[in-house]
N, C-alpha and C positions, 0 to 999 in steps of 0.2 A: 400767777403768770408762769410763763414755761423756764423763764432763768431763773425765778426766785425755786421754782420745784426742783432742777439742774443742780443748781447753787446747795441746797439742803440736800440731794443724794450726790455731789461729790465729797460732801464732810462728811455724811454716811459712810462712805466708801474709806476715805481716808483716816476713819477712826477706827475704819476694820482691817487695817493692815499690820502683818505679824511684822517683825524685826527683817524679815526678808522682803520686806515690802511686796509680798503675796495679799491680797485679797480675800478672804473666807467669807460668800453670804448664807446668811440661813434662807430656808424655803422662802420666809416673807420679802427680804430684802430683796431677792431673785426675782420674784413676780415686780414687786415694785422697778425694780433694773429694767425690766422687760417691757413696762407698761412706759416708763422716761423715753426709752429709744422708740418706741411706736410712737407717743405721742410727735417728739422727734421728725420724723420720718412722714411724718402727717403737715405738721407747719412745716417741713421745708418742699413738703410737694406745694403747698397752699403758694410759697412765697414763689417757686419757680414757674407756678399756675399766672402769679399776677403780675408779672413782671412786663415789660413792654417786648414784643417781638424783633428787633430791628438790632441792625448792627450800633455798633458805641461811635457815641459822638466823641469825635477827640477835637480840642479849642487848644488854640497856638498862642497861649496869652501877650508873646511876642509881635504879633501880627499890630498894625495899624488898625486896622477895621475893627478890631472890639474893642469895647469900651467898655470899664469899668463902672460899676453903679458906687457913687458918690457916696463917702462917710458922710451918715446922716449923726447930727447930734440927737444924745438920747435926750427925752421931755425931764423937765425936773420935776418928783413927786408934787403930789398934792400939798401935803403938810409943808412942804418949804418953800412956799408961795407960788410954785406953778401949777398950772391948768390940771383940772382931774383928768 
C-alpha cells in the first residue's frame, strides 16, 4: 500500500540525516524519492478524479428536523450464547 511504502521511505530518510538534520540520498534512494512522489501525485489525482462534484453539505445538528439514528445495541458473540 502507498502509506505502508511512505512510512518505510520516511524512516529511510530519517536514518539519513547528518547532525544538522540535512538529508544525504545516494543515486538509489533518489530514484526511489522520485518514484514515492509520482506515485503520490498519481493517487491524489485518482482520489480528486473520484470525488463527488457539488458543493459541501453542511447539517445544523441543532436544528429540530434531524434526527439522530438510535444507539443500536451491539449482538452478543456466538460462544456467549447469542445468535451467530
Amino acid at each position: 500500500m502507498l502509506s505502508k511504502d511512505l512510512e518505510c521511505f520516511w524512516a529511510a530518510l530519517e536514518m539519513r540525516k547528518n547532525d544538522r538534520g540535512e538529508i544525504i540520498l545516494d543515486q538509489r534512494l533518489a530514484v526511489v524519492a522520485e518514484l514515492a512522489l509520482q506515485d503520490c501525485v498519481h493517487q491524489a489525482r485518482q482520489m480528486e478524479a473520484a470525488r463527488i462534484s457539488r458543493p459541501a453539505t453542511i447539517i445544523d445538528l441543532s436544528d429540530d428536523k434531524i434526527v439522530l439514528f438510535p444507539i443500536a445495541k451491539r449482538s452478543v458473540p456466538f460462544n456467549d450464547g447469542g445468535a451467530a
